[in-house]
C-alpha positions as CSV (number, residue, x, y, z in Angstrom):
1,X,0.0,0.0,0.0
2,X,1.2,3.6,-0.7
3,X,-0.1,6.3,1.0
4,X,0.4,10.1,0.4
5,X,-0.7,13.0,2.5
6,X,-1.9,16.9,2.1
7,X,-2.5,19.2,4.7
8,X,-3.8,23.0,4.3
9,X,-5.1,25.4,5.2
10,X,-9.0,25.7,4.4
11,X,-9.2,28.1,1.8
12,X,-10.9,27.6,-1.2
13,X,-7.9,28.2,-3.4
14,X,-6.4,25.5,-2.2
15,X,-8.9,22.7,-3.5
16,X,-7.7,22.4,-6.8
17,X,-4.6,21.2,-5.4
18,X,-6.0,18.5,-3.5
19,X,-7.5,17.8,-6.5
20,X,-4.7,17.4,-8.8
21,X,-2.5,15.6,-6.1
22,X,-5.7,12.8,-6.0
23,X,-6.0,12.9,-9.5
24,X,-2.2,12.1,-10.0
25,X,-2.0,9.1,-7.4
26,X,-5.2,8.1,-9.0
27,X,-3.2,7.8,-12.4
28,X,-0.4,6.1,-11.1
29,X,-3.0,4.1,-10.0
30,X,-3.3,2.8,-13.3
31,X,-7.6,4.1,-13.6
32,X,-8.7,4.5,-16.9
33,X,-9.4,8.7,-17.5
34,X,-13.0,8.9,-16.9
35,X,-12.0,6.9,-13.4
36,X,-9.2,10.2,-12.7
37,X,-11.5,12.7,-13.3
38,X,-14.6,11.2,-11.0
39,X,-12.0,10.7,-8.5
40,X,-10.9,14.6,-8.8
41,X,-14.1,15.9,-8.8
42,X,-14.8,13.7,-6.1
43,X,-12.1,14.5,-4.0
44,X,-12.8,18.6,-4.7
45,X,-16.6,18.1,-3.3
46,X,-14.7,16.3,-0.1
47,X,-12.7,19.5,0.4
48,X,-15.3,22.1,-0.4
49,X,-17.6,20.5,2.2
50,X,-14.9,19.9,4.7
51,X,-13.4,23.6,4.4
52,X,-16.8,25.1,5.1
53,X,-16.1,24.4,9.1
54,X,-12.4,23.3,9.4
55,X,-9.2,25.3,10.2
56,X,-7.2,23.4,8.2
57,X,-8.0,19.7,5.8
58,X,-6.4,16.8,5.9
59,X,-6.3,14.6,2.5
60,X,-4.6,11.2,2.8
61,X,-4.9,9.1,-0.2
62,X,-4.1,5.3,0.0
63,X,-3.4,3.4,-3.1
64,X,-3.8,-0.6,-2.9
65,X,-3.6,-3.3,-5.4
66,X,-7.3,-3.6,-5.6
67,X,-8.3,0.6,-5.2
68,X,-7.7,3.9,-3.6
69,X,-9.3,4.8,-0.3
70,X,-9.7,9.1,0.1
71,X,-10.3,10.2,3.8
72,X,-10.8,14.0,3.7
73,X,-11.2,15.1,7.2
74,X,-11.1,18.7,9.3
75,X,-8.6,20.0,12.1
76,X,-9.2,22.5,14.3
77,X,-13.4,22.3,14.3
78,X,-16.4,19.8,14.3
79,X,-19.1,20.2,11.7
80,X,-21.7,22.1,13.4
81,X,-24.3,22.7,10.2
82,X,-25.4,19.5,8.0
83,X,-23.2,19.5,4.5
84,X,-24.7,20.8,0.9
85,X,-26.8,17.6,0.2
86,X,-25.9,18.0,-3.6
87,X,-22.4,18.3,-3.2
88,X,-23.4,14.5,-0.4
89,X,-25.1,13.1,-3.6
90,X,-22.7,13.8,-6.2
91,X,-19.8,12.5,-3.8
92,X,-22.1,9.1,-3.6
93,X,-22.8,8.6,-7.1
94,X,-18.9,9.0,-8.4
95,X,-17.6,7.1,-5.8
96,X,-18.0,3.0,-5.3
97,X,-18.0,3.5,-1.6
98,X,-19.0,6.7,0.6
99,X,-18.9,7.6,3.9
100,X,-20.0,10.4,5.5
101,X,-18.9,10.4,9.3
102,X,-17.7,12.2,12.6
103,X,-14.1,11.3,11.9
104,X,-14.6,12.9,8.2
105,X,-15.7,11.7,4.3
106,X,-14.8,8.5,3.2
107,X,-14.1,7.8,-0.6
108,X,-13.1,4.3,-2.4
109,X,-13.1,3.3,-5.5
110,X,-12.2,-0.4,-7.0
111,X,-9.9,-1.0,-9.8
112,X,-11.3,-3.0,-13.1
């Protein structure tokens, strides 16, 4: 397993790194191109959501034979107001696996 780690601050201008550092391990990862870019945009609703309450985000991506597991997850603050459902819904539907918890968002997605 490799795993890779970003830490920032939570500004927006800072999402579209998070989302080109996912979308690179996610390459390397050997997923197709329609895989990368779910897994970017994926990965930028994570942050967006997260940075709405959070001092700072936490991104660790973990690469595995058989996927990638993203945990996006705050420092700093809880979540005090319920997330943007549509931002929930589109997180669910690009991913193979979500989770929404106290700890943070939980993305996976299977090769093949």
């Amino acid at each position: 397993m490799t795993s890779n780690s970003l830490t920032f601050p939570a500004e927006v201008a800072h999402i579209r790194t998070a989302r080109l550092v996912a979308g690179a391990v996610a390459s390397q990862g050997d997923f197709d191109e329609s895989d990368v870019g779910d897994i970017r945009l994926a990965v930028g609703e994570a942050c967006a959501v997260t940075i709405t309450y959070a001092t700072s985000v936490e991104v660790l991506l973990e690469s595995e034979s058989t996927g990638l597991t993203v945990r996006v997850a705050a420092t700093g603050a809880a979540r005090s107001t319920e997330p943007d459902p549509l931002a929930m819904m589109l997180m669910e539907s690009l991913a193979d696996e979500f989770e929404d918890s106290a700890d943070g968002i939980r993305l996976r997605w299977y090769r093949g």
